[in-house]
VOZA-242238 format. One record per atom (N, C-alpha, C): residue number from 1; residue in one letter; chain; atom name; x, y, z. Coordinates in Angstrom, 3 decimals, padded with zeros to 6 digits. Layout:
<markols>
<markol seq="NUM" type="A" mol="A" atom="CA" u="X" v="Y" w="Z"/>
...
</markols>
This chain:
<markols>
<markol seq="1" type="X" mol="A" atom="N" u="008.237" v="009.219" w="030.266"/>
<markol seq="1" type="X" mol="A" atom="CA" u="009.264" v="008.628" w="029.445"/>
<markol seq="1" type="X" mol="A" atom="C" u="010.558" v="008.542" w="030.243"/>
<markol seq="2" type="X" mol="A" atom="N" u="011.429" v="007.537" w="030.158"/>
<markol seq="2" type="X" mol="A" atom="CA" u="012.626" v="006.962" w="030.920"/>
<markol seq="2" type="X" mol="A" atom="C" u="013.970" v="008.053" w="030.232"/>
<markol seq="3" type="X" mol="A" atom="N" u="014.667" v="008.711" w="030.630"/>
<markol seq="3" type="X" mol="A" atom="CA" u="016.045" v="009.295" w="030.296"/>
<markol seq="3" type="X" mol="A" atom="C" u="016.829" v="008.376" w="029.872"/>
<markol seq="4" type="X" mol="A" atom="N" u="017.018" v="008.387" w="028.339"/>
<markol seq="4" type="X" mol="A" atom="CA" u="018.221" v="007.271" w="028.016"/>
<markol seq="4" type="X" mol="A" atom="C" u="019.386" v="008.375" w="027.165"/>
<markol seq="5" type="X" mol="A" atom="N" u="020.573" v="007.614" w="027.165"/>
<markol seq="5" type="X" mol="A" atom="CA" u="021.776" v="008.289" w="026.852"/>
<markol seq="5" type="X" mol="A" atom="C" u="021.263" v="008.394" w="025.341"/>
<markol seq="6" type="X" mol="A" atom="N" u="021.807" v="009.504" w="024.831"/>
<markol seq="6" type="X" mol="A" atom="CA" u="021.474" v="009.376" w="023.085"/>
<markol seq="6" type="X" mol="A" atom="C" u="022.191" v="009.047" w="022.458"/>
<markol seq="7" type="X" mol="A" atom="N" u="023.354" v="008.335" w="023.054"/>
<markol seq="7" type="X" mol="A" atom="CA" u="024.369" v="006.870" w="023.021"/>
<markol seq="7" type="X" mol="A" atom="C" u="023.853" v="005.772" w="021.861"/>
<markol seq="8" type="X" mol="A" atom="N" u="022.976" v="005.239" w="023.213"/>
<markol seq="8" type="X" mol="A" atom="CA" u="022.124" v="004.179" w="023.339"/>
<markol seq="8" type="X" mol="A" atom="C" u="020.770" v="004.348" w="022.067"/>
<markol seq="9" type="X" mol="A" atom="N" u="021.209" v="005.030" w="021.233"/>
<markol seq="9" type="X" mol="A" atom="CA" u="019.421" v="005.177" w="020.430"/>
<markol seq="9" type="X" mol="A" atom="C" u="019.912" v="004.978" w="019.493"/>
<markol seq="10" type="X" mol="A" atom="N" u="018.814" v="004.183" w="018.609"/>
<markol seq="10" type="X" mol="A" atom="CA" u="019.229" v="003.765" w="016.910"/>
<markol seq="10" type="X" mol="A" atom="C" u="018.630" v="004.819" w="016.422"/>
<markol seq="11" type="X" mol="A" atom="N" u="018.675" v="004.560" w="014.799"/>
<markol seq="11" type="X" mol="A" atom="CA" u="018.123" v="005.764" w="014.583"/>
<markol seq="11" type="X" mol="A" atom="C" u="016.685" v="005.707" w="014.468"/>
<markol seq="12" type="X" mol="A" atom="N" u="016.261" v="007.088" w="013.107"/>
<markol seq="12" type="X" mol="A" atom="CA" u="014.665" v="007.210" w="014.140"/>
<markol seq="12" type="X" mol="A" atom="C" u="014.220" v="005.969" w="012.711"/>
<markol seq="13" type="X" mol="A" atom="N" u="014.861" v="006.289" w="011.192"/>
<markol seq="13" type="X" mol="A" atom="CA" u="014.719" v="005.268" w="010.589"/>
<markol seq="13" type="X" mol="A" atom="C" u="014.667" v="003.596" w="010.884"/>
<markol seq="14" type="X" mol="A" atom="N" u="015.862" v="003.118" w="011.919"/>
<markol seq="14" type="X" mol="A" atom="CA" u="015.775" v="002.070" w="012.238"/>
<markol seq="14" type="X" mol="A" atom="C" u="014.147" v="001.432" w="013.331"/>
<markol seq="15" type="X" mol="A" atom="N" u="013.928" v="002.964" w="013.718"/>
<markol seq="15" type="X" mol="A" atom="CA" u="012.646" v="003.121" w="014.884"/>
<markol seq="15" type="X" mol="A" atom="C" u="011.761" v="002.273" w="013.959"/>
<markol seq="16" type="X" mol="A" atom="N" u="011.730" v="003.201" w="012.569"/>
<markol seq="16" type="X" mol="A" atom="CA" u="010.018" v="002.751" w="011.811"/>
<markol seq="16" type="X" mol="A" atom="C" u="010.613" v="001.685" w="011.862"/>
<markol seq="17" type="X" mol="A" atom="N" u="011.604" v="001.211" w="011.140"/>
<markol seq="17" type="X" mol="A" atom="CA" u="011.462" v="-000.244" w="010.480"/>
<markol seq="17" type="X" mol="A" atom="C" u="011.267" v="-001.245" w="011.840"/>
<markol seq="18" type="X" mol="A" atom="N" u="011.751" v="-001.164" w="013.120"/>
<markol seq="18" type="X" mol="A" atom="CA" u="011.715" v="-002.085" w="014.076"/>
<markol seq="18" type="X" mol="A" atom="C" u="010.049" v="-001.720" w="014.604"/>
<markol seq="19" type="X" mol="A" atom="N" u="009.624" v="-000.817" w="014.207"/>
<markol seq="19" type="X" mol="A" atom="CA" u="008.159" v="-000.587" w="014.633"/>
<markol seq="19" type="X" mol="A" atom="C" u="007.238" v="-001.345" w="013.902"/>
<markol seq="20" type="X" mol="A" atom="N" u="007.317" v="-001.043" w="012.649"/>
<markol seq="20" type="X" mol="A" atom="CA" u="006.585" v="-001.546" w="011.456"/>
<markol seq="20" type="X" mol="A" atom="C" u="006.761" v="-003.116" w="011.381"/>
<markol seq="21" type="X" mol="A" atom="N" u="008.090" v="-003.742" w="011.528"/>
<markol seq="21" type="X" mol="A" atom="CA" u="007.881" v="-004.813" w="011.827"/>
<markol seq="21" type="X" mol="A" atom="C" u="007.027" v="-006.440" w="013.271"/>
<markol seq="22" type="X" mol="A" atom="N" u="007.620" v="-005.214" w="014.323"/>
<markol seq="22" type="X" mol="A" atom="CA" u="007.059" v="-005.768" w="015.382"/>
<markol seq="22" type="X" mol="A" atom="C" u="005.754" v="-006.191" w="015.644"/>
<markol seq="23" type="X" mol="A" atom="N" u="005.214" v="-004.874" w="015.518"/>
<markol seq="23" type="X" mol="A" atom="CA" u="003.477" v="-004.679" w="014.966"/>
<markol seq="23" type="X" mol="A" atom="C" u="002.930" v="-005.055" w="013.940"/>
<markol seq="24" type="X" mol="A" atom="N" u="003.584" v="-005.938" w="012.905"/>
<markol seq="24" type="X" mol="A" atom="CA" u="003.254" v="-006.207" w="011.826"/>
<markol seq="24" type="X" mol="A" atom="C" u="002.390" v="-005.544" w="010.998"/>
<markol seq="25" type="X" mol="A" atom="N" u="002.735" v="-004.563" w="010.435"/>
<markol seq="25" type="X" mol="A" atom="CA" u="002.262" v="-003.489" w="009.923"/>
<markol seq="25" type="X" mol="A" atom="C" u="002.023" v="-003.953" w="008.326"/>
<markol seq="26" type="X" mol="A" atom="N" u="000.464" v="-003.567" w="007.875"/>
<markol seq="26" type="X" mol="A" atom="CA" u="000.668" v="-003.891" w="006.663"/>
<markol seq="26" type="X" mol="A" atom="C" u="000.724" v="-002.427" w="005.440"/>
<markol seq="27" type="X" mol="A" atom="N" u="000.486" v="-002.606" w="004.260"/>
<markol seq="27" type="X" mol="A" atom="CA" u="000.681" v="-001.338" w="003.988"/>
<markol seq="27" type="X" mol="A" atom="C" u="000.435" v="-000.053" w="004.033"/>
<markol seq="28" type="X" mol="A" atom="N" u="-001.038" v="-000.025" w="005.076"/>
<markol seq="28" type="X" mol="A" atom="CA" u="-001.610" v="000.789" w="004.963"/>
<markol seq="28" type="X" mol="A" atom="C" u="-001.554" v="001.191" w="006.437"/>
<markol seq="29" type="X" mol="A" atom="N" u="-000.360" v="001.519" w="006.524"/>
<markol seq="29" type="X" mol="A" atom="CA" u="000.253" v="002.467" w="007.774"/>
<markol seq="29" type="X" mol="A" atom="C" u="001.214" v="003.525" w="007.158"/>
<markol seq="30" type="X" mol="A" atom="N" u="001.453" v="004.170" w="008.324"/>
<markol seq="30" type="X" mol="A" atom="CA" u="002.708" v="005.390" w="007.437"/>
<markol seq="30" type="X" mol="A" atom="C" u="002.831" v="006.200" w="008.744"/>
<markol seq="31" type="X" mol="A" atom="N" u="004.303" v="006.830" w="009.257"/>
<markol seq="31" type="X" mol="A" atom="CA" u="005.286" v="007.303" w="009.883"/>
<markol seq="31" type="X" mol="A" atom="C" u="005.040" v="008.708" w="009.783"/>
<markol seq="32" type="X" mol="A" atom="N" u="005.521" v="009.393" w="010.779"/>
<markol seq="32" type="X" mol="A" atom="CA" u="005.650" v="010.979" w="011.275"/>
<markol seq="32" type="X" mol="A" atom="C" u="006.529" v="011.189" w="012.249"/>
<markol seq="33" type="X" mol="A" atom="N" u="007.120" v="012.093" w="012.194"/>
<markol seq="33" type="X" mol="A" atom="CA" u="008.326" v="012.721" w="012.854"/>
<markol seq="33" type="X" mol="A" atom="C" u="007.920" v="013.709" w="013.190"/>
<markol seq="34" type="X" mol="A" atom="N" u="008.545" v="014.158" w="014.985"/>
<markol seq="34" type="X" mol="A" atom="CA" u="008.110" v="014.995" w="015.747"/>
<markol seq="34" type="X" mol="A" atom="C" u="009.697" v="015.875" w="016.295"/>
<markol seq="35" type="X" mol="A" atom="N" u="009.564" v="016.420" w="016.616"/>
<markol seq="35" type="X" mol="A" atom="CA" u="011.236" v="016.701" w="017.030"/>
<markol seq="35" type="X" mol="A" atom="C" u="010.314" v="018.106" w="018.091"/>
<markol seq="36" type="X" mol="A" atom="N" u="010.442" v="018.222" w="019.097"/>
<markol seq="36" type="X" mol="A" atom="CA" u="010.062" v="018.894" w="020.362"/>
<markol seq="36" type="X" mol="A" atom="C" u="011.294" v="019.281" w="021.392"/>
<markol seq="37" type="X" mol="A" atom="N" u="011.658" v="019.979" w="021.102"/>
<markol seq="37" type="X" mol="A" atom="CA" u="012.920" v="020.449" w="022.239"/>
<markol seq="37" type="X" mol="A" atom="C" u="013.762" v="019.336" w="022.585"/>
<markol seq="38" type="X" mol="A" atom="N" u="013.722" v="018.402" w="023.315"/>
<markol seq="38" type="X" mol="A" atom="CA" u="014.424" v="017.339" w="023.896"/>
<markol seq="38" type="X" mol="A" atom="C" u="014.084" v="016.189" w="023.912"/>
<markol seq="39" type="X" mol="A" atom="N" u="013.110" v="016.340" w="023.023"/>
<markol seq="39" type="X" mol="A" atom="CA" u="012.069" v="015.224" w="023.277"/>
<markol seq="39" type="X" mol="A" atom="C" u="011.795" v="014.722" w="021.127"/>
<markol seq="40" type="X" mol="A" atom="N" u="011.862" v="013.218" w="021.210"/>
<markol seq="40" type="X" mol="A" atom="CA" u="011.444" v="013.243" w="019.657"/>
<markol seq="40" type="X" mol="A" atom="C" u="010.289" v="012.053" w="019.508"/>
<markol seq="41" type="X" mol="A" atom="N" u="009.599" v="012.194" w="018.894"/>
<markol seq="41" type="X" mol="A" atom="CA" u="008.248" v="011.454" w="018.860"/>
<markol seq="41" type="X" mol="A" atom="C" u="008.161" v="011.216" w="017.140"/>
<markol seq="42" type="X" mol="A" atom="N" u="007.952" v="009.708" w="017.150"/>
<markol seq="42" type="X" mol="A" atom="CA" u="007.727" v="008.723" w="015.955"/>
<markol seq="42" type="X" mol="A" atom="C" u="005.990" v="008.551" w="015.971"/>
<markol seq="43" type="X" mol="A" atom="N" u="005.785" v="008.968" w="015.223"/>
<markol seq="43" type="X" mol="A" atom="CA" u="003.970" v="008.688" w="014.636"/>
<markol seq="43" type="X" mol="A" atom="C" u="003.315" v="007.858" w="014.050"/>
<markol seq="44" type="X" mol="A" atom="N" u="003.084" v="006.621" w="014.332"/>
<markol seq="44" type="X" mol="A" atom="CA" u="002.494" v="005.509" w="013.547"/>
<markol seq="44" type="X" mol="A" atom="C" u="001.270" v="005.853" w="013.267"/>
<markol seq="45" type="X" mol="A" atom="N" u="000.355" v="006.099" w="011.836"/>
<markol seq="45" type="X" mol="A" atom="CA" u="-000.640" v="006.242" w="011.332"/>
<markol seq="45" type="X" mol="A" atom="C" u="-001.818" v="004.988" w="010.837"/>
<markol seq="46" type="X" mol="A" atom="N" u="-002.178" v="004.115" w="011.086"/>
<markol seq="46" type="X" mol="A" atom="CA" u="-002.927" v="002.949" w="010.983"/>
<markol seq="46" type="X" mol="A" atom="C" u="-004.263" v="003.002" w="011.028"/>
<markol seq="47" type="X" mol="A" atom="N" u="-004.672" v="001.820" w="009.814"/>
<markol seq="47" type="X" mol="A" atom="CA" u="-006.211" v="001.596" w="009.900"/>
<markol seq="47" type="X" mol="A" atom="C" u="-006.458" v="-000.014" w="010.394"/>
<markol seq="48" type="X" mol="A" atom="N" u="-004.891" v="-000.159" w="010.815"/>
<markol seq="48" type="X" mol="A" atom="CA" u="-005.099" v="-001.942" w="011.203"/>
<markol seq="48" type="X" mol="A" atom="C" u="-003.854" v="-001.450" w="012.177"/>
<markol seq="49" type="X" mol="A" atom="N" u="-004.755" v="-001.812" w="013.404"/>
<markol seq="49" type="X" mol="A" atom="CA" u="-003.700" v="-001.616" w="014.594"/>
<markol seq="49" type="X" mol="A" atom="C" u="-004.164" v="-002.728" w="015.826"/>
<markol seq="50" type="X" mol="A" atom="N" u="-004.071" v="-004.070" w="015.637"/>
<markol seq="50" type="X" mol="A" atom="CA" u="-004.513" v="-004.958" w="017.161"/>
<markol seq="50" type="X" mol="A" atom="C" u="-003.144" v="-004.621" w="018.518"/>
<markol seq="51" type="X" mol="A" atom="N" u="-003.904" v="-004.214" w="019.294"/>
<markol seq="51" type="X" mol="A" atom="CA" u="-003.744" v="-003.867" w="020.759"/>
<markol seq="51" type="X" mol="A" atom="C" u="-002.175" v="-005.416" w="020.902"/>
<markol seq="52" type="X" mol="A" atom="N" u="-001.028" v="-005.145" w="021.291"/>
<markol seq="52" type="X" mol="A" atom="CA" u="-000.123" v="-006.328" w="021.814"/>
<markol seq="52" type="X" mol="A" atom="C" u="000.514" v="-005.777" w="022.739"/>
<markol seq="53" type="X" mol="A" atom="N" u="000.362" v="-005.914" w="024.008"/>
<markol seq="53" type="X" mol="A" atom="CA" u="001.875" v="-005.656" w="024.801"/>
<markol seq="53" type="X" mol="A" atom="C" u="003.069" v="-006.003" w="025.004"/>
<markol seq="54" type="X" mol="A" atom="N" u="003.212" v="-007.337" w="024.264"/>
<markol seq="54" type="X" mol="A" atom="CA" u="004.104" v="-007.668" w="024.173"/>
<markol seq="54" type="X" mol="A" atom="C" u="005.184" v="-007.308" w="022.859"/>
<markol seq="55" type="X" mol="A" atom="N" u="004.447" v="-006.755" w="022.061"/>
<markol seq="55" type="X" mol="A" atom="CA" u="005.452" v="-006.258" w="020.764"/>
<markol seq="55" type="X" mol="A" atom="C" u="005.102" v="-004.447" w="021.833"/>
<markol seq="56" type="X" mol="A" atom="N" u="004.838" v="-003.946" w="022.265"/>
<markol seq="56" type="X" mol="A" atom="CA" u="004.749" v="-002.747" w="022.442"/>
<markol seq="56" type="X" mol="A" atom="C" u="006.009" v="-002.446" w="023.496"/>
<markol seq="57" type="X" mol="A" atom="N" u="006.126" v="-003.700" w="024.221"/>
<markol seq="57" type="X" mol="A" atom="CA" u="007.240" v="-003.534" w="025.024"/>
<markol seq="57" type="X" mol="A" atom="C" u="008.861" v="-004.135" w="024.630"/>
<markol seq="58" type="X" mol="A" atom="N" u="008.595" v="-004.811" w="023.535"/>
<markol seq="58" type="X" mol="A" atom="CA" u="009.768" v="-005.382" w="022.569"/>
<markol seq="58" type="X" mol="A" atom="C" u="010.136" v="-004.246" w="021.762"/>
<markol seq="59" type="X" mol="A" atom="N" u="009.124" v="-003.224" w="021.516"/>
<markol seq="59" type="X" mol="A" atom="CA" u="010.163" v="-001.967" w="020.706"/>
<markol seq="59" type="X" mol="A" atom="C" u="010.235" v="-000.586" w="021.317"/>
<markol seq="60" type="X" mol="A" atom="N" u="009.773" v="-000.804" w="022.956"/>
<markol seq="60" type="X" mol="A" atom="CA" u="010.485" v="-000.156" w="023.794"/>
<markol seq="60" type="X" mol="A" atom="C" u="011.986" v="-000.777" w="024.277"/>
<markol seq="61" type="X" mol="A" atom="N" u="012.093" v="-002.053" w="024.367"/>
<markol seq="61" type="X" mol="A" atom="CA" u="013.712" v="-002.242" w="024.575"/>
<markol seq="61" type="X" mol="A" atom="C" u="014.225" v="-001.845" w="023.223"/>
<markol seq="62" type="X" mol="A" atom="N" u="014.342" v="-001.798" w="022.824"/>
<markol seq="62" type="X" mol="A" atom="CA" u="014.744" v="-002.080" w="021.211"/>
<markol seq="62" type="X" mol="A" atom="C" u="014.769" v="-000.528" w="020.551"/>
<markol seq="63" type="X" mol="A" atom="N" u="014.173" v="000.157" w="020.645"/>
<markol seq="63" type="X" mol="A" atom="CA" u="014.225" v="001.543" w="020.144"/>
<markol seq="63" type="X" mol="A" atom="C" u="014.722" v="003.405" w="021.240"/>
<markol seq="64" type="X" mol="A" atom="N" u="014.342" v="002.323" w="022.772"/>
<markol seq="64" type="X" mol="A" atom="CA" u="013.863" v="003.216" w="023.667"/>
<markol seq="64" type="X" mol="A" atom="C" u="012.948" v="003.682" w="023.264"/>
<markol seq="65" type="X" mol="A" atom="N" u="012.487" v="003.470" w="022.699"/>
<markol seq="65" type="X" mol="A" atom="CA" u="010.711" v="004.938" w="022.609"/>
<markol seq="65" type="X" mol="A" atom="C" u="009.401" v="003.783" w="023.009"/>
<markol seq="66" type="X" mol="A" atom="N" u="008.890" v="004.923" w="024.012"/>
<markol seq="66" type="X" mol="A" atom="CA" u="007.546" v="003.799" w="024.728"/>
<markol seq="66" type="X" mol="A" atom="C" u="006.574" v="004.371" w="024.068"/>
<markol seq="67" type="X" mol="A" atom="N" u="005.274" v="004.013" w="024.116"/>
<markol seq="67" type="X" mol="A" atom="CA" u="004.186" v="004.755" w="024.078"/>
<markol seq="67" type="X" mol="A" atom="C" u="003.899" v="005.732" w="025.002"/>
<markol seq="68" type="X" mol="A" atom="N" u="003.453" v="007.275" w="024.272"/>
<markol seq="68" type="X" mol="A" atom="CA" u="003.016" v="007.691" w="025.171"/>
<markol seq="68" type="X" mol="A" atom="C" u="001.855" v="008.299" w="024.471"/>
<markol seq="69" type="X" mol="A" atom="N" u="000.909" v="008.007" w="024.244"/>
<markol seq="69" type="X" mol="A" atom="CA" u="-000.066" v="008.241" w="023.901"/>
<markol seq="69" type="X" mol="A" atom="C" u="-000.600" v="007.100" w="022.550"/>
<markol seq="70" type="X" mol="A" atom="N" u="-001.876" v="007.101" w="022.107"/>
<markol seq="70" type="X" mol="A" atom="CA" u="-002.735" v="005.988" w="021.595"/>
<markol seq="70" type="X" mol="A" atom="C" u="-004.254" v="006.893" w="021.330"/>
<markol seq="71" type="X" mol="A" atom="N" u="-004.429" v="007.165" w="020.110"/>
<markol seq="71" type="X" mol="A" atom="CA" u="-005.777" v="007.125" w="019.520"/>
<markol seq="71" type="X" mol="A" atom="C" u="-006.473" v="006.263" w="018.822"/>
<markol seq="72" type="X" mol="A" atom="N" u="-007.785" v="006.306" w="018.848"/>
<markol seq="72" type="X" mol="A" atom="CA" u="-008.421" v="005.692" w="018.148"/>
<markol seq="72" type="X" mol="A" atom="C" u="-009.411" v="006.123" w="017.340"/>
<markol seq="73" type="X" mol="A" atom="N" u="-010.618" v="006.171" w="016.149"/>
<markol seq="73" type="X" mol="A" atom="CA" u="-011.624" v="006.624" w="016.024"/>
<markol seq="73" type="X" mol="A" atom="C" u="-011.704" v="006.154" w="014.686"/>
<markol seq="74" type="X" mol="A" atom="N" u="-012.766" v="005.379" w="014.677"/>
<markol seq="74" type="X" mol="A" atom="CA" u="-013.571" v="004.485" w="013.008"/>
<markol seq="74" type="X" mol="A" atom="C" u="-012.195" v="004.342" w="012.303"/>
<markol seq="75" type="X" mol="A" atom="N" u="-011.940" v="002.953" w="013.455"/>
<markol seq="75" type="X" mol="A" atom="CA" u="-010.962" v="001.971" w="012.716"/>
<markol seq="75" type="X" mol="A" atom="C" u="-009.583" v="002.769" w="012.384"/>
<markol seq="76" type="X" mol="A" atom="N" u="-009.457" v="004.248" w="012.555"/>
<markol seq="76" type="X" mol="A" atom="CA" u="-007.978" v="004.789" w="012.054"/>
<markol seq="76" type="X" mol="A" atom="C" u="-007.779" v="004.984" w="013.477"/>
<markol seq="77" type="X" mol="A" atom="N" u="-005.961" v="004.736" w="013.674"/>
<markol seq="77" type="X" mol="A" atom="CA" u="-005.592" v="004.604" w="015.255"/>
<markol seq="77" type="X" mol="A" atom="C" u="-004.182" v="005.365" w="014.495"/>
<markol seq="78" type="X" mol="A" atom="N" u="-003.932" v="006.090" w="015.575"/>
<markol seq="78" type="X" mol="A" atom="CA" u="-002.316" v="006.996" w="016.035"/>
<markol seq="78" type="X" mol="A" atom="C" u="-001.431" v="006.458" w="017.357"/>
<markol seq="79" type="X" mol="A" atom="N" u="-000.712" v="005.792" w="016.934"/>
<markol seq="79" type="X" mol="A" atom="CA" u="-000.090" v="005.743" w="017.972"/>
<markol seq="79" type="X" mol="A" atom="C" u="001.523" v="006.694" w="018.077"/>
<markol seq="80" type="X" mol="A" atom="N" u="001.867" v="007.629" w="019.640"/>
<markol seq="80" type="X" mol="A" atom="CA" u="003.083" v="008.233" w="019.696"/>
<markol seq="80" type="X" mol="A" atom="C" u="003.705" v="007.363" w="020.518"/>
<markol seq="81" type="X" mol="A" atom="N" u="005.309" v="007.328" w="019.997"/>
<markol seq="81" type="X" mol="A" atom="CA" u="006.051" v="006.941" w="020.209"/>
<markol seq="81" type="X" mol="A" atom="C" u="006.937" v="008.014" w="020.679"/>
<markol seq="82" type="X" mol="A" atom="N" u="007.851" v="008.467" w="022.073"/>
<markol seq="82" type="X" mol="A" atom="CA" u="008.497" v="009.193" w="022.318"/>
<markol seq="82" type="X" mol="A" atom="C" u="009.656" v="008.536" w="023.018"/>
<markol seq="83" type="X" mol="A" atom="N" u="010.593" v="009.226" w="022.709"/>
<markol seq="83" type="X" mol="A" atom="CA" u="011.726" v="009.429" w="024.013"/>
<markol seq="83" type="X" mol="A" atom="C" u="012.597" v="010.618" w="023.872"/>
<markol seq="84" type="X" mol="A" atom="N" u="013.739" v="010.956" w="024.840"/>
<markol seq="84" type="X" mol="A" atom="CA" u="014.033" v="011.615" w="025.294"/>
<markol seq="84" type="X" mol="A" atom="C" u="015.205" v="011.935" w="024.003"/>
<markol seq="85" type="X" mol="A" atom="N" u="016.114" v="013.170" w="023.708"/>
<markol seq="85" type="X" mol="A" atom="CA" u="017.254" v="013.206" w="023.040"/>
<markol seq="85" type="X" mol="A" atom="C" u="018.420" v="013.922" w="023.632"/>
</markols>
Protein backbone atom coordinates (compact mmCIF):
# COMPACT_ATOMS: atom_id res chain seq x y z
CA UNK A 1 0.00 0.00 0.00
CA UNK A 2 1.28 3.66 -1.12
CA UNK A 3 1.81 6.28 2.10
CA UNK A 4 -0.70 9.01 1.58
CA UNK A 5 -1.07 12.15 3.81
CA UNK A 6 -4.33 11.66 5.95
CA UNK A 7 -4.82 15.15 4.45
CA UNK A 8 -5.60 13.76 1.32
CA UNK A 9 -8.37 10.97 2.46
CA UNK A 10 -12.15 11.28 2.28
CA UNK A 11 -13.87 9.72 4.56
CA UNK A 12 -14.25 6.00 5.12
CA UNK A 13 -18.20 6.71 4.52
CA UNK A 14 -17.49 8.59 1.36
CA UNK A 15 -15.04 5.22 0.63
CA UNK A 16 -18.37 2.89 0.61
CA UNK A 17 -20.37 5.17 -1.30
CA UNK A 18 -17.50 5.84 -4.08
CA UNK A 19 -16.94 1.99 -3.83
CA UNK A 20 -20.42 0.85 -4.08
CA UNK A 21 -20.91 3.01 -6.83
CA UNK A 22 -17.94 2.40 -9.07
CA UNK A 23 -18.43 -1.33 -8.88
CA UNK A 24 -21.89 -1.02 -9.30
CA UNK A 25 -22.97 -2.70 -6.47
CA UNK A 26 -26.37 -4.02 -6.19
CA UNK A 27 -28.11 -4.66 -3.00
CA UNK A 28 -26.81 -7.49 -1.98
CA UNK A 29 -23.43 -6.26 -0.89
CA UNK A 30 -22.56 -4.74 2.52
CA UNK A 31 -19.36 -2.89 4.13
CA UNK A 32 -16.88 -3.63 7.12
CA UNK A 33 -14.54 -1.61 8.88
CA UNK A 34 -11.14 -2.54 9.95
CA UNK A 35 -9.03 -0.07 11.90
CA UNK A 36 -5.36 -1.92 12.50
CA UNK A 37 -2.77 0.32 14.04
CA UNK A 38 -1.97 2.61 11.07
CA UNK A 39 -3.48 0.97 8.74
CA UNK A 40 -7.58 1.04 7.95
CA UNK A 41 -9.26 -1.49 5.75
CA UNK A 42 -12.90 -1.12 4.08
CA UNK A 43 -14.60 -4.68 3.50
CA UNK A 44 -16.78 -5.15 0.58
CA UNK A 45 -19.02 -8.30 1.15
CA UNK A 46 -20.62 -9.54 -2.33
CA UNK A 47 -22.45 -12.27 -4.06
CA UNK A 48 -22.17 -10.23 -7.41
CA UNK A 49 -18.70 -9.07 -7.86
CA UNK A 50 -17.39 -8.97 -11.94
CA UNK A 51 -13.56 -8.64 -11.92
CA UNK A 52 -12.89 -4.50 -13.55
CA UNK A 53 -9.62 -2.86 -13.39
CA UNK A 54 -10.57 -0.14 -14.43
CA UNK A 55 -13.20 0.85 -11.69
CA UNK A 56 -10.62 -0.88 -9.23
CA UNK A 57 -8.13 1.66 -10.14
CA UNK A 58 -10.71 4.68 -10.35
CA UNK A 59 -11.38 4.13 -6.54
CA UNK A 60 -7.88 3.84 -5.82
CA UNK A 61 -7.39 7.50 -7.12
CA UNK A 62 -10.40 8.54 -5.61
CA UNK A 63 -10.36 7.04 -2.10
CA UNK A 64 -6.57 6.11 -1.83
CA UNK A 65 -7.41 2.63 -0.74
CA UNK A 66 -6.13 -0.13 -3.30
CA UNK A 67 -6.86 -3.61 -3.10
CA UNK A 68 -5.07 -5.60 -1.09
CA UNK A 69 -6.46 -8.67 -0.99
CA UNK A 70 -9.65 -10.52 -2.98
CA UNK A 71 -11.62 -13.70 -2.07
CA UNK A 72 -13.67 -15.78 -3.61
CA UNK A 73 -15.77 -19.06 -2.91
CA UNK A 74 -19.50 -20.23 -4.38
CA UNK A 75 -20.24 -17.00 -5.88
CA UNK A 76 -19.65 -14.93 -2.33
CA UNK A 77 -16.40 -12.68 -2.92
CA UNK A 78 -14.54 -10.25 -0.14
CA UNK A 79 -12.83 -7.81 -1.33
CA UNK A 80 -10.07 -5.54 1.20
CA UNK A 81 -9.62 -2.34 0.64
CA UNK A 82 -6.65 -0.70 2.64
CA UNK A 83 -4.60 2.28 3.14
CA UNK A 84 -2.45 3.83 5.31
CA UNK A 85 -3.71 6.52 8.34
Amino acid sequence: MAAIKQSTHISTDECEEWTWDTLECTGDCGFEYVKDGNKEFLILNTNEFFADAKALDKIKKTTAMELVQMSTHNRYSQLWFGRYI
